[in-house]
C-alpha positions in Angstrom: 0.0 0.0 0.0 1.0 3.6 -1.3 2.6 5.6 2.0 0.6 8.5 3.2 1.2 11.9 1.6 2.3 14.3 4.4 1.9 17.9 4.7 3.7 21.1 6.2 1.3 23.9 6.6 2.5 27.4 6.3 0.1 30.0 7.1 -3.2 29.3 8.7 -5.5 32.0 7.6 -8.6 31.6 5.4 -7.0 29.9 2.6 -4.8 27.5 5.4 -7.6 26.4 7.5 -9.8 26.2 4.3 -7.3 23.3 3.2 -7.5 21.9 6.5 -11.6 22.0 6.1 -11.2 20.1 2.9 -8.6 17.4 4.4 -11.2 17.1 7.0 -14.5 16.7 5.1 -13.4 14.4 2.4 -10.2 12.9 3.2 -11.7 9.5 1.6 -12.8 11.2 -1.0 -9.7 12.5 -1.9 -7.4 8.8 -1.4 -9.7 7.3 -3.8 -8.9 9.6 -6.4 -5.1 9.9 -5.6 -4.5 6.5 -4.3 -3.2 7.5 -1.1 -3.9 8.9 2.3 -3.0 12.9 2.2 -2.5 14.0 5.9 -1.4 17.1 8.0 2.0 16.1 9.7 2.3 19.6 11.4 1.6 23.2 10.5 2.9 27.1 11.3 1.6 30.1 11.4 1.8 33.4 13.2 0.0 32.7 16.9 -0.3 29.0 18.2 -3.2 30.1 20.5 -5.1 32.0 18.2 -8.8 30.3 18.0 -9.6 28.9 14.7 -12.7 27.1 15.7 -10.7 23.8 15.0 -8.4 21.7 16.8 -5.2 21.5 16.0 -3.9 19.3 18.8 -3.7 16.6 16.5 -0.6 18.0 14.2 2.7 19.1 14.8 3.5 22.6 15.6 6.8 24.9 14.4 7.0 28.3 15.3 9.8 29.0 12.3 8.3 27.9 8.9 11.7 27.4 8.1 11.8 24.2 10.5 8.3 23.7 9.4 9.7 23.2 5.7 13.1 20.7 6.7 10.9 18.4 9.0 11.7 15.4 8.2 7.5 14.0 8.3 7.0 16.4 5.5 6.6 15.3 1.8 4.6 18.6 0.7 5.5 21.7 1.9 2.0 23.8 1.8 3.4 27.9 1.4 0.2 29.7 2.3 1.9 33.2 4.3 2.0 34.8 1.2 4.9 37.8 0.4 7.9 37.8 -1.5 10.4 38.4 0.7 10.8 37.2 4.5 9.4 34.2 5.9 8.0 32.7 2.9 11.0 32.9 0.2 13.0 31.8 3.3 10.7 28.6 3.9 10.2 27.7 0.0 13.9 28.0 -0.5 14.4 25.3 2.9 12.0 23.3 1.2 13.4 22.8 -2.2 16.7 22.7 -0.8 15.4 19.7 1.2 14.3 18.5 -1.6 10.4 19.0 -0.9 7.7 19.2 -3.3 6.4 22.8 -2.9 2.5 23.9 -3.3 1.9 27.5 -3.3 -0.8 30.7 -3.3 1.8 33.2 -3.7 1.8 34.9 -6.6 4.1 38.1 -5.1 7.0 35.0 -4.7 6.6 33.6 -8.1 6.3 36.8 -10.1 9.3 38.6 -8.2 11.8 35.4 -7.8 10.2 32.9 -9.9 12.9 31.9 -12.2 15.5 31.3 -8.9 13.2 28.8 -7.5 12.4 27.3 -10.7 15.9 26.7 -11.3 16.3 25.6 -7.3 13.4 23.2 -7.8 14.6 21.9 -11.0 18.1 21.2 -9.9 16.3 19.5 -6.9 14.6 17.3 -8.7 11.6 18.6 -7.3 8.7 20.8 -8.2 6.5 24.1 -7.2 2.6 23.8 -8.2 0.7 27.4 -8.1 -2.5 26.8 -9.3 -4.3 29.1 -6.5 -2.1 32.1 -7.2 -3.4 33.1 -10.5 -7.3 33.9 -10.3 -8.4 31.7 -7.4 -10.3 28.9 -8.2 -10.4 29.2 -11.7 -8.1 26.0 -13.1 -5.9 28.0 -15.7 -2.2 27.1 -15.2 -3.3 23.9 -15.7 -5.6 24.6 -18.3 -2.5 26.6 -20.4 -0.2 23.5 -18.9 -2.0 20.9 -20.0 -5.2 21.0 -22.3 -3.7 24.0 -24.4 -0.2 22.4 -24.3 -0.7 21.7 -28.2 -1.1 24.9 -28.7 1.0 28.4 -29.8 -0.3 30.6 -27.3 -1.2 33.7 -29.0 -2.9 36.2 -26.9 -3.6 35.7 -22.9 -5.8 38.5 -21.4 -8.5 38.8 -18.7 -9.7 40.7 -15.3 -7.4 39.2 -12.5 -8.5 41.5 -9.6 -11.9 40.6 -7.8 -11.8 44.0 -6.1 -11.1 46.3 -9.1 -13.6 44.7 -10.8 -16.6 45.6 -7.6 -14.9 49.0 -7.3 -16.2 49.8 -11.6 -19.5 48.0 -11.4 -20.3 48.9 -8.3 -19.6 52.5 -9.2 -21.7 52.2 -12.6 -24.8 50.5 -10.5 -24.6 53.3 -7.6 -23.6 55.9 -9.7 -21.2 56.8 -6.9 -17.7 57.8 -7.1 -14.3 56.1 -7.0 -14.0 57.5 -3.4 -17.4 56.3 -2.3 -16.8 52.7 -3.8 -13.3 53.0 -2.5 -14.2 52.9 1.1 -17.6 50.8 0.8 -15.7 47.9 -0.3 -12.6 48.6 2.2 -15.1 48.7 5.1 -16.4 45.0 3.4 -13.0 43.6 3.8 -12.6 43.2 0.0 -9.0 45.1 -0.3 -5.6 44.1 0.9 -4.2 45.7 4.1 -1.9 47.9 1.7 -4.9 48.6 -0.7 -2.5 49.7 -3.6 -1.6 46.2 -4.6 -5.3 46.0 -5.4 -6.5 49.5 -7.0 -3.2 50.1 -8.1 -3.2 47.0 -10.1 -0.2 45.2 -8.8 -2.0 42.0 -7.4 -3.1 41.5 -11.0 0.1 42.0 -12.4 1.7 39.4 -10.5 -1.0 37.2 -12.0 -0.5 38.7 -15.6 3.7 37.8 -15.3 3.0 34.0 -14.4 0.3 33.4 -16.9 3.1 35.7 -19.9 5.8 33.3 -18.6 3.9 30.0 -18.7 2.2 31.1 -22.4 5.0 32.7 -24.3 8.4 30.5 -22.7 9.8 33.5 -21.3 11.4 34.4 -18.1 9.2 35.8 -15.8 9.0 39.7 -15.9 7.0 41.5 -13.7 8.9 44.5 -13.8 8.5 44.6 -18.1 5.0 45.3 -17.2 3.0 48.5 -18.4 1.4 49.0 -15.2 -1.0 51.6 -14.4 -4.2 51.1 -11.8 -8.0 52.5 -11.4 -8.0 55.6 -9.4 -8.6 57.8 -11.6 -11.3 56.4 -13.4 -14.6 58.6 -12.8 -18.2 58.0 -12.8 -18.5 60.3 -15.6 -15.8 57.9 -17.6 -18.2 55.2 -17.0 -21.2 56.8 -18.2 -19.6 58.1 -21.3 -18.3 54.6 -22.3 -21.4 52.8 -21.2 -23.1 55.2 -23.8 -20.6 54.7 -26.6 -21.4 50.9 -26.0 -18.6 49.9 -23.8 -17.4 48.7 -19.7 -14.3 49.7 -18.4 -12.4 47.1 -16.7 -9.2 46.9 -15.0 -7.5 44.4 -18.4 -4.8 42.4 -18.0 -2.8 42.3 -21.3 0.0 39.9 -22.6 1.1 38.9 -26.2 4.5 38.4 -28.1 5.0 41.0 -30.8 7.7 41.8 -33.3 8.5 44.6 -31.1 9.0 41.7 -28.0 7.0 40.9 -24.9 4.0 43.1 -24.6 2.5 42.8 -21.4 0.0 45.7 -20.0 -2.4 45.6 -16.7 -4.1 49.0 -17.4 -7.7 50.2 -17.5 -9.0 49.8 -21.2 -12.9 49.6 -22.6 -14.3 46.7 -23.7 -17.2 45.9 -25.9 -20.1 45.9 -23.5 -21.5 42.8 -25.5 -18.0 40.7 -25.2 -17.6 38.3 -21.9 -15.6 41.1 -20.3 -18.1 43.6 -20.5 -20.3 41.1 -19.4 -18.4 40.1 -15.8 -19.8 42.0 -13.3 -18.4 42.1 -9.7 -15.9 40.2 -7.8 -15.8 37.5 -10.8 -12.3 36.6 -12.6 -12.3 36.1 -16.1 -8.9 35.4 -18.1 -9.0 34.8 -22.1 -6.6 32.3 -23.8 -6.1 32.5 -27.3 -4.0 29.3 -29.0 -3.4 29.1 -32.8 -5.0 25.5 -33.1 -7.9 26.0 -30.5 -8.9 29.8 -31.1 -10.0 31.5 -28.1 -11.7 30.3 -25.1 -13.0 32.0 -21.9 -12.9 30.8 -18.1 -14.4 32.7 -15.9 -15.1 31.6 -11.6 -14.1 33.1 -8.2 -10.5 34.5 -8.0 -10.3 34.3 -4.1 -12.2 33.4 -0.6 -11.6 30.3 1.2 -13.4 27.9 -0.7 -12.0 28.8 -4.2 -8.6 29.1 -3.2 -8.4 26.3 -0.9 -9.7 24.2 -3.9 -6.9 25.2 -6.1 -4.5 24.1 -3.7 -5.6 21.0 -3.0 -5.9 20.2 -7.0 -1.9 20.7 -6.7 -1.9 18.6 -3.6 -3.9 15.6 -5.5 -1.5 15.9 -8.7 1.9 15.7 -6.8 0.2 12.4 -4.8 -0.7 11.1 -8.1 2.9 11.6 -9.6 2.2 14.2 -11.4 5.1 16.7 -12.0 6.9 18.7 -14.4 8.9 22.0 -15.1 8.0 25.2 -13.2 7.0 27.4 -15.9 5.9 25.0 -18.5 9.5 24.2 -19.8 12.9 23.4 -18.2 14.1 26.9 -16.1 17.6 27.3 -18.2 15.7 27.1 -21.4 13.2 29.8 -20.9 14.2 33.2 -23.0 15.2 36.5 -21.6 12.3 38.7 -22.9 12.6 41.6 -24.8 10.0 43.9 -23.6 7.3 45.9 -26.2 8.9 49.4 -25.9 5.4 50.1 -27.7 2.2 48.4 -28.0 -0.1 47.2 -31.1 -2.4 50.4 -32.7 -5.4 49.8 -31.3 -8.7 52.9 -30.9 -9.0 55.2 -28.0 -11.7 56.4 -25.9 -10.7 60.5 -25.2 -12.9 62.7 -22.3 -12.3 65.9 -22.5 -13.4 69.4 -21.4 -13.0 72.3 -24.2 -13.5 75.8 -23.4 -16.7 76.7 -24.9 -15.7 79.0 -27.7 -15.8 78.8 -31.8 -13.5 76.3 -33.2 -12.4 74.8 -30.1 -13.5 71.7 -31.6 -12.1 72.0 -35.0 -8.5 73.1 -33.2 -8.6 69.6 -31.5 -9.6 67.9 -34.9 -6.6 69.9 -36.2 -4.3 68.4 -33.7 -4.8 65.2 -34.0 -5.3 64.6 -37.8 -1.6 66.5 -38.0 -0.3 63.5 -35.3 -1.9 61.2 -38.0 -4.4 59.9 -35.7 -8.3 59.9 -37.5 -11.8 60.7 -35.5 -14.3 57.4 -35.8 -17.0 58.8 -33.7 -17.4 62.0 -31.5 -20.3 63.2 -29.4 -20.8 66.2 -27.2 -23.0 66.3 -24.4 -24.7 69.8 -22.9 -22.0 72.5 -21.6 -22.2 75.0 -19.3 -20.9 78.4 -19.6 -18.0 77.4 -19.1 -16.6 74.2 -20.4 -18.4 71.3 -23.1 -17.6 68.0 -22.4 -16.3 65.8 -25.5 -15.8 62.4 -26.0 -13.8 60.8 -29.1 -13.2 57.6 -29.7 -10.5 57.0 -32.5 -9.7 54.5 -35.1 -6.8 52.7 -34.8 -3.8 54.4 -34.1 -0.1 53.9 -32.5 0.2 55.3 -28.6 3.0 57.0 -29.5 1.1 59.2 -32.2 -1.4 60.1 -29.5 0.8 61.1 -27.3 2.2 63.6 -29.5 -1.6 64.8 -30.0 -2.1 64.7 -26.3 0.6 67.3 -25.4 -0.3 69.5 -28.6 -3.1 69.8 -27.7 -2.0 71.9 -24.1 -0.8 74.7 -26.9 -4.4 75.1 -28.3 -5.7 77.3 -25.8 -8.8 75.3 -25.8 -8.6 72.8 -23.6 -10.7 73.0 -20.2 -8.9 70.1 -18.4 -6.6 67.2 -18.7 -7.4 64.8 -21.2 -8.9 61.3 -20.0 -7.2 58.9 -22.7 -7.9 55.2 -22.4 -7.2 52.0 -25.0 -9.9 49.8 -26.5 -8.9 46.5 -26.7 -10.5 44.2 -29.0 -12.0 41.3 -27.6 
């Protein structure tokens, strides 16, 4: 008979004792599907006397994850403290070192020092799952990983960030501002302590560097990443774009170009008719594009206890089936350097703007941008005061870099009432 499968659990908050939950609830469940017992040998986490509402009296306890990860009773060492420096790159690097297999939610750890541990693991002989870091319970590593793994990845896209994506529907339901929405879904718990790596798209990004490095066979690069976050997106941005047929969402972005490795977490409209434009609230959605398969859409919870705790324990099930391979999809040493896009593809843009109400303000900013070579597809203005009319433009197809140069002539005109609101349209 197969040996028991024994765990080291780092980190018991809600994603930690959702594991435990699982364990507890189904443990038969799960040795009929793997072929062997999985068990808790002994766990770690901040306070020992902290009540959970479960026993642990039953498991080993270390204070240092570090020890947690070397113990000799421990086949599978569970990282669940989440960070990328400090305790838990100290504890995954013990573990691999030991020559552990590692499961992990921590997406911070993989899209800052992913290619070191790869290469640790690798030389180890061992390996690092992270299903639960990218977008919760939604199975996409091993959907790219496995049933795409005939494919030429093309295009990977989606909304990784549960919180950004309350924050813009909430405000488009309400019809409250960013500020309002802000702290309504701060005081609901739905933001990180530092709520930057949320609004200010970081969290995402992380996401958006795994998923580039798994699709395209590139080093991971989260600092090649175009990264800009949701605070200053308006009520009144989502109620021009919602008229012009369109949702903003905080998009995740990554394709190989001829220019290199474009890779983008920005705000951008969508067709309100496309899936994206469609996914309301804390929902994930990412988009995969292969050459052979075309495009397919998975959408599901990107966090809470149940969703995440389920991804880890899919990791769990595979390394006590066997089940192992590279890190990133590919042996570590042969993943490529990328090059990143020091541009991205033409696509249209969505322009807000305020012109001083006065004859030929309009035609000045037609002017402008025609002479940056970028063309007006549709334009509408809305009732003005005295002082200011409100404009919105959405262009054809045109490089960033041309707009740019429209943007900042445009300051010289004289006509302009207020910065310019400029945002991409991605097709989808």
């Amino acid at each position: 008979m197969s040996q028991p499968l024994r765990l080291g659990i780092a980190g018991l908050g809600t994603v930690g004792m959702g594991v435990l939950h699982i364990l507890r609830q189904h443990g038969d469940m799960l040795k009929q599907r793997t072929g062997r017992d999985i068990v808790i040998s002994a766990v770690s986490a901040r306070s020992r006397n902290k009540d959970r509402g479960v026993s642990l009296a039953g498991y080993g306890w270390e204070d240092d994850p570090v020890a947690l990860a070397q113990r000799d009773d421990v086949d599978i060492f569970v990282e669940l403290m989440g960070g990328s420096e400090g305790p838990a790159k100290e504890a995954t690097e013990a573990a691999l070192r030991a020559g552990k297999q590692v499961v992990t939610a921590n997406k911070a750890l993989l899209a800052i020092h992913g290619q070191a541990l790869a290469e640790l693991a690798e030389s180890k002989g061992s390996a690092i799952r992270y299903e639960a870091a990218v977008a919760g319970g939604i199975p996409v590593i091993k959907t790219l990983v496995e049933g795409l793994a005939g494919n030429e990845i093309t295009r990977v896209m989606g909304v990784m960030n549960g919180s950004c994506n309350y924050i813009l529907t909430r405000m488009e339901d309400a019809g409250k501002s960013y500020q309002d929405i802000f702290a309504e879904a701060e005081g609901l718990g739905y933001l990180e302590a530092d709520p930057q790596l949320d609004v200010g798209g970081i969290d995402a990004a992380h996401k958006l560097a795994i998923l580039s490095a798994l699709s395209f066979g590139t080093r991971v690069d989260f600092d090649g990443i175009q990264l800009e976050g949701i605070e200053q997106i308006t009520i009144e941005d989502i109620r021009a774009a919602a008229d012009m047929g369109f949702k903003i969402k905080l998009l995740g972005v990554a394709q190989k170009t001829g220019r290199g490795l474009e890779q983008r977490m920005q705000p951008c409209l969508v067709p309100e008719t496309s899936p994206l434009g469609q996914l309301d609230g804390g929902t994930n959605m990412v988009v995969l594009e292969g050459h052979a398969v075309g495009q397919i859409v998975l959408r599901g919870p990107g966090a809470g206890e149940g969703p995440t705790a389920s991804a880890v324990m899919a990791d769990i099930c595979d390394l006590a089936r066997g089940w192992t391979g590279p890190v990133f999809n590919q042996p570590a040493d042969t993943l490529e350097t990328p090059t990143p896009a020091l541009s991205q593809r033409p696509a249209p843009y969505y322009l807000r703007m305020a012109l001083v109400d006065k004859p030929g303000a309009m035609a000045k900013i037609a002017a402008v941008l025609g002479e940056a070579g970028v063309s007006i597809n549709r334009m509408r203005q809305y009732e003005h005061s005295d002082v200011s009319a409100p404009v919105l433009i959405v262009t054809h197809k045109t490089n960033r870099s041309d707009l740019d140069r429209a943007l900042a002539a445009m300051d010289g005109t004289g006509v302009m009432a207020g910065p310019v609101v400029a945002l991409r349209i991605e097709e989808v």
